[in-house]
N, C-alpha and C positions, 0 to 999 in steps of 0.2 A: 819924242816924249809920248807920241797917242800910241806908243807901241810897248815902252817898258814896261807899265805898270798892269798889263791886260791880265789876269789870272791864267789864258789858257794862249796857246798859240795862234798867232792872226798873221797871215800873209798878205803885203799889200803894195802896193805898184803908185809910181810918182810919176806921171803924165806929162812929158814934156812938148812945147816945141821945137821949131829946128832953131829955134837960139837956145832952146836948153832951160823954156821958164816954164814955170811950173804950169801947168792946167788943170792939173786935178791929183788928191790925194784919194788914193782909190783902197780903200780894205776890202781884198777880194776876198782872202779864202780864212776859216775859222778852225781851229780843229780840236785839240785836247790838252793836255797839261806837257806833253813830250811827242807832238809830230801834228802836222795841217796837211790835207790832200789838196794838193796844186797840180791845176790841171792848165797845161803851156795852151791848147786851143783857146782855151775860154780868156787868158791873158791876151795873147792876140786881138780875138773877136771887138773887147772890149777896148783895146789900144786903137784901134780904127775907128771904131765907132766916135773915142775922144780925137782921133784925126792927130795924133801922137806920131812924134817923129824920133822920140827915145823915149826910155824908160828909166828909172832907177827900181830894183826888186830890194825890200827891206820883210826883214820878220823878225820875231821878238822868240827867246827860247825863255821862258817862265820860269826856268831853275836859275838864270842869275846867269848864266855861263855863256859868255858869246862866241867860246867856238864853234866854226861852220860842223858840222857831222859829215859822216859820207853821202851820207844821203840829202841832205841842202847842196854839195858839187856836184851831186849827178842829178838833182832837179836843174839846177843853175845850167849847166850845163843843155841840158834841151829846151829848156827856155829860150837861150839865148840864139841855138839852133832855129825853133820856132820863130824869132821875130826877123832874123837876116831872112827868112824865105820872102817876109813880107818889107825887107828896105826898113827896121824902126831898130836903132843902136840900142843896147844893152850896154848902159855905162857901168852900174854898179849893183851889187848888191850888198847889204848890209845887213848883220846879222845883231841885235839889238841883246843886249846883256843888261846886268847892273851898272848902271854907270863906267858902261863901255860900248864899243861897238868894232866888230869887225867888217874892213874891207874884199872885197874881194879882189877890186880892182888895187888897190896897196898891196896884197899877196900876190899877184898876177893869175889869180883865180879866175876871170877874164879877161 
C-alpha cells in the first residue's frame, strides 16, 4: 500500500533475514510517471550494510497497470544476478497496480 498510491514510480527493497522477517522496508530508487533508474550495485551495497540475507524487489507503475514491461525482466534479471555473487536470495518481485499486483515468482519470472 506505501507503494500504489505514489504519483510517480518508486522502487524498493524488503530486507530480510535468514528466517525471511522483515528488517527494513527500503524505497530506494524514485523516477517519473512511466520508468525509475535501478541501479543492481547500489541494491547490493545497501542489502549488506542491512546484513540482509534476502530480498523481496517491489515497484509501483502509476498508470494502474501491473504488468511487468520488458524492461522491469531485464532489470530483475541483473538484480537477481547481482545479489547470488554476494549469497543474498531474490524471492520475489512484485509489480504493484490498481488493486493488483503481479508475481514474479507466481510467473516463474524468478
Amino acid at each position: 500500500s506505501k507503494l500504489r498510491d505514489q504519483p510517480h514510480e518508486v522502487f524498493a527493497v524488503l530486507m530480510l533475514d535468514s528466517q525471511y522477517r522483515l528488517i527494513k522496508f527500503r524505497p530506494m530508487f524514485y523516477g517519473t510517471i512511466d520508468s525509475a533508474s535501478v541501479y543492481p550495485r547500489v541494491l547490493v551495497q545497501q542489502a549488506l550494510k542491512d546484513n540482509a540475507a534476502a530480498v523481496i524487489l517491489a515497484h509501483n507503475h502509476p498508470s494502474g497497470i501491473a504488468e511487468p514491461s520488458q524492461a522491469d525482466k531485464h532489470i530483475t534479471g541483473a538484480i537477481v544476478n547481482a545479489f547470488k555473487l554476494m549469497d543474498i536470495k531474490v524471492l520475489d518481485h512484485f509489480v504493484i497496480g490498481d488493486g493488483e499486483a503481479v508475481s514474479f515468482a507466481q510467473r516463474g519470472l524468478i
